[in-house]
Rosetta silent file (secondary structure, phi, psi, omega in degrees, C-alpha in Angstrom):
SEQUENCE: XXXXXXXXXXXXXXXXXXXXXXXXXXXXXXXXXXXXXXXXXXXXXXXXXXXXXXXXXXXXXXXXXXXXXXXXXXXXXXXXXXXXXXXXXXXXXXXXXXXXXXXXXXXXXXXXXXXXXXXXXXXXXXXXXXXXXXXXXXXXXXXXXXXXXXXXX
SCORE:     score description
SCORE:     0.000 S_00000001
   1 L     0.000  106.733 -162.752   -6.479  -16.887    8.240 S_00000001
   2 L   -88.893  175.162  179.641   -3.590  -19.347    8.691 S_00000001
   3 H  -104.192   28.927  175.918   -0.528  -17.820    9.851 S_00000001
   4 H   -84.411  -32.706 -177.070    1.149  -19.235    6.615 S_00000001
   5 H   -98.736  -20.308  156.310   -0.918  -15.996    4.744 S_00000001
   6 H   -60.337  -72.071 -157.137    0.421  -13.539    7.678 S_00000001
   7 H   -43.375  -27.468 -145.733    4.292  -14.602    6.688 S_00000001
   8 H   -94.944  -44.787 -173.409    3.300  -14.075    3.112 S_00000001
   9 H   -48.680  -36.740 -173.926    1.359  -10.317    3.855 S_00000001
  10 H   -81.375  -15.673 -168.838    4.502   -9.172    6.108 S_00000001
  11 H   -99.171    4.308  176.053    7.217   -9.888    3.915 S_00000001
  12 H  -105.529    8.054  134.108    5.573   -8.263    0.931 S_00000001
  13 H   -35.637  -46.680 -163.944    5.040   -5.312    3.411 S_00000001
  14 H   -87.869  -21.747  162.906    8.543   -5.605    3.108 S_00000001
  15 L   179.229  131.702 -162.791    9.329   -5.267   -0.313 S_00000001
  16 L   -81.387  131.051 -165.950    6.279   -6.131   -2.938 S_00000001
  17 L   115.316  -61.742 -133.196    7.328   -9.706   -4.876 S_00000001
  18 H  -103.842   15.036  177.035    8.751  -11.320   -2.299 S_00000001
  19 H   -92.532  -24.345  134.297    5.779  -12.889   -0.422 S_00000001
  20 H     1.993 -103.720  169.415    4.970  -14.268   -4.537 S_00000001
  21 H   -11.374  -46.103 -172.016    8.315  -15.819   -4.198 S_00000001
  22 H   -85.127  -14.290 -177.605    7.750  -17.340   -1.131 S_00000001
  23 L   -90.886    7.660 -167.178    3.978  -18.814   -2.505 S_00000001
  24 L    82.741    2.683  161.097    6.157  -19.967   -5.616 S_00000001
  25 L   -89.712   58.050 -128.303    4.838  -17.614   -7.946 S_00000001
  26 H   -63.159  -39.339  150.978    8.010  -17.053   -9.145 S_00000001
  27 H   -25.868  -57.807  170.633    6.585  -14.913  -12.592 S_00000001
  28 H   -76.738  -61.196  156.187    4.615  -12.553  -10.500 S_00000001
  29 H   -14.925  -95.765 -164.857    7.347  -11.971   -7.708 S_00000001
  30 H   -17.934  -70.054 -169.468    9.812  -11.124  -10.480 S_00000001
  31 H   -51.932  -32.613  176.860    7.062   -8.736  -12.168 S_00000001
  32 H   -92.542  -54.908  157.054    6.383   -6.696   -9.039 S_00000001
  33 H    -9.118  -71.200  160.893    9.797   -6.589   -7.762 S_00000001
  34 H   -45.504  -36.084  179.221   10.661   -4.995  -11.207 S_00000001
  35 H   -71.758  -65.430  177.628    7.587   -2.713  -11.063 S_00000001
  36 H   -33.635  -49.880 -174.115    8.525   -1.836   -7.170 S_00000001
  37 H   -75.174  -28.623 -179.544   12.273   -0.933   -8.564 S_00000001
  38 H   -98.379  -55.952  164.463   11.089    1.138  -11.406 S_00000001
  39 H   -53.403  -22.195  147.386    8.732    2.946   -9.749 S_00000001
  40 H   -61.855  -28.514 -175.758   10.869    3.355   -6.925 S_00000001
  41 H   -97.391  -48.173  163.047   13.894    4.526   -8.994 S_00000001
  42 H   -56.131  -41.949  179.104   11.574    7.110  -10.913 S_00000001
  43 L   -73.507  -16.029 -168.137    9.809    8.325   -8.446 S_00000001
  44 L    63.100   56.509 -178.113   13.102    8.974   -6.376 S_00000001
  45 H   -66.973  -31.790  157.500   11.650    7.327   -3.558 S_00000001
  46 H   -50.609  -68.504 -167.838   14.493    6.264   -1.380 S_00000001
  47 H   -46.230  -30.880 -128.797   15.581   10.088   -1.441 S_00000001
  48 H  -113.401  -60.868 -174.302   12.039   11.098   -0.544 S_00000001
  49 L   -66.569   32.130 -170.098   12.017    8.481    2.529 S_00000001
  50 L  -142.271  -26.011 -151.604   15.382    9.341    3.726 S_00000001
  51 L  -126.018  -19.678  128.626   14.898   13.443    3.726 S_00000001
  52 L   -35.014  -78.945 -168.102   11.188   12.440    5.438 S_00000001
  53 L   -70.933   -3.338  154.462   12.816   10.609    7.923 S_00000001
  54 L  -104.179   16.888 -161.356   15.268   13.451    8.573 S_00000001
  55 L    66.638   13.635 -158.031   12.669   15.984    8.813 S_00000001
  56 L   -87.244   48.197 -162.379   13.630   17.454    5.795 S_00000001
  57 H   -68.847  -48.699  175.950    9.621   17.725    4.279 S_00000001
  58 H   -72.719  -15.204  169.573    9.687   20.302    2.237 S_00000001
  59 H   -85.661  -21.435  163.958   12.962   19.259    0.013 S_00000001
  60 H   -52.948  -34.534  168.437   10.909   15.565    0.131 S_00000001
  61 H   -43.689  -66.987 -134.405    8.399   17.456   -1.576 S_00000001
  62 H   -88.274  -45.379  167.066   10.580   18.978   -4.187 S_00000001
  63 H   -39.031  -49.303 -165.575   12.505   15.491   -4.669 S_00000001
  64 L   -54.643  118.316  152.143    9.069   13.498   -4.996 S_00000001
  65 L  -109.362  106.529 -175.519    8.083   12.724   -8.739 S_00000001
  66 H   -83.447  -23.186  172.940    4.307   12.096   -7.984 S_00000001
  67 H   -73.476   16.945  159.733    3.383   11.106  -11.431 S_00000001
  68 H   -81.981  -66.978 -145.343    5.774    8.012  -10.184 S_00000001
  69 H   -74.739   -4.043  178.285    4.859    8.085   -7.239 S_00000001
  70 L   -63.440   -8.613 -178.153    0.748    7.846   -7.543 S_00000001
  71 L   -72.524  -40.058  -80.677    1.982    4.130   -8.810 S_00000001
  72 H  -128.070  -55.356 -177.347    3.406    2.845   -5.901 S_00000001
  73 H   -47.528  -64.204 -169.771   -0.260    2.409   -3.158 S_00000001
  74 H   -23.606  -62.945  164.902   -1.635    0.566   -5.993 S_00000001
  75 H   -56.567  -49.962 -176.702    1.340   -1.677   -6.502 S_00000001
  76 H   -60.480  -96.761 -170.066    2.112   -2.170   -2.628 S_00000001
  77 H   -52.168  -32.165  124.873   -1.031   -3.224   -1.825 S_00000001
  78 H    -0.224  -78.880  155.558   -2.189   -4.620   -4.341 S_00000001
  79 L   -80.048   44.513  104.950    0.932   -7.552   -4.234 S_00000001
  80 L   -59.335  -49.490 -159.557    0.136   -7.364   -0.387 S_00000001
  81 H   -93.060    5.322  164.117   -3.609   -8.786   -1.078 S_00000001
  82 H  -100.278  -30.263  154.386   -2.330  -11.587   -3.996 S_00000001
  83 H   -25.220  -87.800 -163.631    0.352  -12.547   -1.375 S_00000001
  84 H   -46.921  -61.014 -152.827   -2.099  -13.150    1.251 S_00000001
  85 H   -62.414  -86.911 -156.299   -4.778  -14.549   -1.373 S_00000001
  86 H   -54.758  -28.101 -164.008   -2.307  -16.950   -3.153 S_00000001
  87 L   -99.764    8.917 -173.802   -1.107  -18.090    0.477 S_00000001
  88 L    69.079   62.066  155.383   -4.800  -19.062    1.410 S_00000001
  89 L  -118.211 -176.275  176.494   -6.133  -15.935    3.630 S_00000001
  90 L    33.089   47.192  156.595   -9.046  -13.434    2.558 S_00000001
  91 L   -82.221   20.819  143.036  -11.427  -16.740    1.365 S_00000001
  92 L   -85.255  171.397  176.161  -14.467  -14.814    2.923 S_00000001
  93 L   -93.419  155.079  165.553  -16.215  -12.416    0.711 S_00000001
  94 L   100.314  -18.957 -160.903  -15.256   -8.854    0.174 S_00000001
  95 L   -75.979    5.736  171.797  -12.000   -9.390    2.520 S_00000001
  96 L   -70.401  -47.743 -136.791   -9.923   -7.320   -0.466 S_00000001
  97 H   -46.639  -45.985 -166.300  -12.136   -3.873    0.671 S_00000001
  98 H   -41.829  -56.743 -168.350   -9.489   -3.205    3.777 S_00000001
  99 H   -45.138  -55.507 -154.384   -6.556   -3.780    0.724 S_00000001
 100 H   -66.827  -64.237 -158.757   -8.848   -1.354   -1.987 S_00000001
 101 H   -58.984  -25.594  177.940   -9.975    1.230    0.606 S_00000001
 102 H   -58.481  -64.818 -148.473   -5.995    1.374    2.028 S_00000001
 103 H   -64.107  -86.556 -169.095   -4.614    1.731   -1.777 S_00000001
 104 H   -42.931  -37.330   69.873   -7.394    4.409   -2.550 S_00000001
 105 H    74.854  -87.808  166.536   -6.350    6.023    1.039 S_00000001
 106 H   -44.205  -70.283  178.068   -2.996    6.090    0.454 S_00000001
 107 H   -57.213  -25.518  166.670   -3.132    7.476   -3.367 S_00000001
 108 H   -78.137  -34.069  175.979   -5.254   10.571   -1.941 S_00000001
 109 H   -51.814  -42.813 -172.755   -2.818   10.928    1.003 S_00000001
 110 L   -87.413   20.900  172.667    0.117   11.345   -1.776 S_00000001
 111 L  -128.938    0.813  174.478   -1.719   14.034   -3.852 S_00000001
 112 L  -118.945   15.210 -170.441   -2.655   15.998   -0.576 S_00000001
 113 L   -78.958  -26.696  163.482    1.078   15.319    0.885 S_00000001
 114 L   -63.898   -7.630 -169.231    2.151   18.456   -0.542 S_00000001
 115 L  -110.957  163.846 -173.386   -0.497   20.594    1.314 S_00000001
 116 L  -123.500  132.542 -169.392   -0.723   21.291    4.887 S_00000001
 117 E   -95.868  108.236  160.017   -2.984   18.631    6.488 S_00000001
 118 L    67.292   35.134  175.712   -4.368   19.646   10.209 S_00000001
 119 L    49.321   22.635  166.951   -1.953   23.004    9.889 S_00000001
 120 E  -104.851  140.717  164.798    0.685   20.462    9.398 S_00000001
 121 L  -114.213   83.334  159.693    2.892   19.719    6.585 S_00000001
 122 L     2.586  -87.248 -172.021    3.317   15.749    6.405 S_00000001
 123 L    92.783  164.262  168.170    5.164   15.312    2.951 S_00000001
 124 L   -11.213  -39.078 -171.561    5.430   12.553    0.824 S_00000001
 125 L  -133.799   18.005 -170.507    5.635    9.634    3.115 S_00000001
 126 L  -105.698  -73.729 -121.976    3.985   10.682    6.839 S_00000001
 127 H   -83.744  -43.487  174.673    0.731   11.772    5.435 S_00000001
 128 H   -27.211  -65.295  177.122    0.422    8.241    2.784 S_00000001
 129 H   -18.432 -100.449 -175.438    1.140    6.385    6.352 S_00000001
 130 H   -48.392   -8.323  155.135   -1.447    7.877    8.511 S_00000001
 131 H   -42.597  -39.121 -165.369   -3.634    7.434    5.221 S_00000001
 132 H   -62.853  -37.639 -165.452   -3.407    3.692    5.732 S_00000001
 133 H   -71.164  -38.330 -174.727   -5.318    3.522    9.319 S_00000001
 134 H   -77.831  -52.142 -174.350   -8.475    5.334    7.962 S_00000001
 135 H   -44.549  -29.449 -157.958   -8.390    3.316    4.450 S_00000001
 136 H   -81.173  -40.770 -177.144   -8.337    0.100    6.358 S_00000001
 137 H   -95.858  -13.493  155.851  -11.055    0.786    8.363 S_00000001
 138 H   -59.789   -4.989  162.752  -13.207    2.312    6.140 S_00000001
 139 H   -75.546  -37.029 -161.469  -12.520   -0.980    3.949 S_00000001
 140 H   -76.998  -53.375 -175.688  -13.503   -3.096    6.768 S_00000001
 141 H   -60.126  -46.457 -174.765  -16.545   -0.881    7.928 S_00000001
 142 H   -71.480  -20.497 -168.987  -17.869   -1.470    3.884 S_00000001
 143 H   -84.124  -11.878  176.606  -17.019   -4.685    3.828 S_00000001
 144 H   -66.758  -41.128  178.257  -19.291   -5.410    7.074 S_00000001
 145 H   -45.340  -74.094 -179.500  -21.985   -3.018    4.809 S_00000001
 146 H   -63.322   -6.293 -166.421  -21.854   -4.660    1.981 S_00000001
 147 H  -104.987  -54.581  176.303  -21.524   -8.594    3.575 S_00000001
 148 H   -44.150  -63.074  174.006  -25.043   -7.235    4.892 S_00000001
 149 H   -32.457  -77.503 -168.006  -26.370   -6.134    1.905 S_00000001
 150 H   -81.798    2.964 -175.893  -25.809   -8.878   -0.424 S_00000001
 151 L    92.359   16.988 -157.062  -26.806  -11.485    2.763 S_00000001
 152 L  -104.217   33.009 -158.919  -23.387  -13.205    2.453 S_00000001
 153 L  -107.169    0.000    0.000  -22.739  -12.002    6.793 S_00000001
């Protein structure tokens, strides 16, 4: 894991597309960038993080279009693990599961973000968050499982 496939994972943390760009896959960049912006623009996601980030949770709820927004783990993570991949990282096997189990994580977090979680109510973009830290390491924990399994540890 060079740190040439870190720069590429953090900046498409930072907006999905541009660590593409930066590996020269100029085709794919474009295409998630456009995906990120339409799904971002449908879902009214900006509004949703901005009224989250005021404490506003329940009008984030009522703002949030989740049949948008159920796109959006997929996509983010997703172009996070062809970033890294295309930039030379995650050549052992199995090193997507952290990326899978985070996505799948995430996508349950945003269909239970309307519900109150731990007598709390999250919203739209707190409970996805704290989604990520369990997906990762239950990707990590299968991928030790499974590395076992088929002999490839």
């Amino acid at each position: 894991m060079g740190k040439n496939s870190i720069e590429k994972l953090f900046w498409s943390i930072a907006l999905p597309g541009f660590g593409q760009l930066l590996n020269g896959k100029y085709v794919k960049g474009i295409l998630f960038i456009a995906l990120e912006f339409i799904i971002n623009v449908q879902a009214n996601f900006n509004q949703v993080i901005l009224l989250s980030f005021r404490g506003q949770i329940q009008e984030a709820i009522e703002q949030a279009n989740y049949g948008w927004l159920m796109f959006y783990p997929c996509l983010y993570f997703f172009a996070m693990w062809d970033a890294y991949k295309d930039a030379g990282g995650g050549r052992t096997a199995f090193s997507f599961f952290p990326f899978v189990f985070a996505a799948y994580f995430v996508t349950v977090g945003t269909m239970f973000s309307g519900t109150r979680v731990l007598g709390v109510l999250w919203g739209p973009i707190w409970l996805p968050i704290l989604s990520v830290i369990p997906g990762v390491a239950v990707g990590f924990l299968v991928r030790i499982i499974v590395r076992k399994w088929v002999g490839t540890e």
